[in-house]
C-alpha positions in Angstrom: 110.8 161.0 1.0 109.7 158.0 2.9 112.7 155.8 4.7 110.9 152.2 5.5 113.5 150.8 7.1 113.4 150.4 11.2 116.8 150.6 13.0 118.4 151.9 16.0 120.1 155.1 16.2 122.1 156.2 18.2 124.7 159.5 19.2 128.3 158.5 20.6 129.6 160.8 23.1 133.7 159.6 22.1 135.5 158.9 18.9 135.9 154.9 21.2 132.8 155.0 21.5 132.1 155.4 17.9 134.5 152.5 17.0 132.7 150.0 19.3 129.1 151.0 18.1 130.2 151.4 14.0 132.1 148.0 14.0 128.8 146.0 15.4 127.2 143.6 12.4 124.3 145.7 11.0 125.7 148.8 11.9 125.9 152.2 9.0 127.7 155.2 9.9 125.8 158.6 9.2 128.6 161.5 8.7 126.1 164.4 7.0 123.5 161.6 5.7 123.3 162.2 1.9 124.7 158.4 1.2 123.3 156.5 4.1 119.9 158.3 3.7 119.7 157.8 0.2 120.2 154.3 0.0 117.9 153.5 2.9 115.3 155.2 0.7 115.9 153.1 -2.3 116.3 149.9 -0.1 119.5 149.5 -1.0 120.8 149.1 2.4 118.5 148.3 5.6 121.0 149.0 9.1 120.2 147.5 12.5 121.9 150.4 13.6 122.6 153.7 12.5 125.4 155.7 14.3 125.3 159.6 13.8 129.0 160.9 14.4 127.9 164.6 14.1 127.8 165.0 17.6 131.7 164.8 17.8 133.5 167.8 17.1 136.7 166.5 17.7 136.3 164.5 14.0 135.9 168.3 12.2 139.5 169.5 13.4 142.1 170.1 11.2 145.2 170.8 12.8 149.2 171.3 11.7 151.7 170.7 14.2 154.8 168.0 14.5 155.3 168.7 10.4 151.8 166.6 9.6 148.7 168.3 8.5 145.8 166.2 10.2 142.0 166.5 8.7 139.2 165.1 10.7 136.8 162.3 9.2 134.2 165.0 9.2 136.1 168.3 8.3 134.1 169.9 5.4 135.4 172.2 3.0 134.9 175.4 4.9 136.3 174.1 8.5 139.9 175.4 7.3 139.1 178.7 6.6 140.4 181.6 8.5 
């Protein structure tokens, strides 16, 4: 697979962080890749700036408490299992 698409990438250290980078013109979120990568390959997108959000484990909790259940923007299917 060949991506032909230059952009800057980059790894936020806070869920803030994230915000201010993700919100930027140009900017594509990676969250596991299959979308983003995909249509970078087909040139169906072309980012300035790609911003990976694996690197924050806060975003996989999934928590109960205060009557809510609460499931993180990148919980996957086995994170709740005990």
């Amino acid at each position: 697979m060949v991506i032909d698409v230059h952009f800057a990438y980059t790894r936020p250290a806070t869920p803030g962080e994230a915000v201010e980078l993700a919100t930027r013109p140009g900017a594509r979120v990676l969250a596991g890749g299959t979308d983003p990568v995909t249509w970078m390959r087909d040139d169906l997108v072309a980012p300035e700036l790609v911003v990976d959000l694996e690197g924050l484990p806060e975003l996989r909790a999934i928590t109960v408490g205060g009557g809510k259940l609460t499931i993180g923007a990148l919980a996957t299917f086995t994170d709740g299992g005990e």
